[in-house]
N, C-alpha and C positions, 0 to 999 in steps of 0.2 A: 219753770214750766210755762208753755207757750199759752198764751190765751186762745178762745175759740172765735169764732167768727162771733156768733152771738154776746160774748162777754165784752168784745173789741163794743160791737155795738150798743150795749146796756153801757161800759164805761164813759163812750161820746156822749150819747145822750144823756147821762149824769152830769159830766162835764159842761153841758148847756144847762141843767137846771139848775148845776150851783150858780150860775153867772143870773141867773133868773129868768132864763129864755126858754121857750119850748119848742120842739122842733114842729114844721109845719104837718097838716097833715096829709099832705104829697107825702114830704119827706118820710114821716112814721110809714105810710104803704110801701113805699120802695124800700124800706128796711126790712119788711115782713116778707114780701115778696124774694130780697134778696137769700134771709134765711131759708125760704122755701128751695131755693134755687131755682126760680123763675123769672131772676135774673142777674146779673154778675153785678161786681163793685163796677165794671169800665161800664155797665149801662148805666149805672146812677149817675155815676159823673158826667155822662156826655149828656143826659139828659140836665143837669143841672147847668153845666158849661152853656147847653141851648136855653133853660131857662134865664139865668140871670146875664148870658152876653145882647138877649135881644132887649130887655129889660134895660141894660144901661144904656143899647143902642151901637152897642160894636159891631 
């Protein structure tokens, strides 16, 4: 049985808090937003790709 979009995303986010991390809470809105469908998976990542490449400086 295929997972849904939202179980994909409760499992990630689990997957961070077994490691003892939380996700930020940019992140947690663009997951909300994404279930809404207000925005796609390719928006979160270019948005992150523009978050942490200016961040390192690339």
């Amino acid at each position: 049985m295929a997972m849904t979009g939202e179980q994909a995303w409760e499992y990630a986010v689990g997957m961070l808090q077994v490691d003892g991390l939380v996700p930020s809470v940019e992140m947690v809105e663009m997951i909300e937003k994404e279930k809404k469908g207000e925005m796609t998976e390719e928006d979160i990542l270019r948005r992150l790709h523009e978050k942490y490449s200016a961040l390192s400086g690339a």
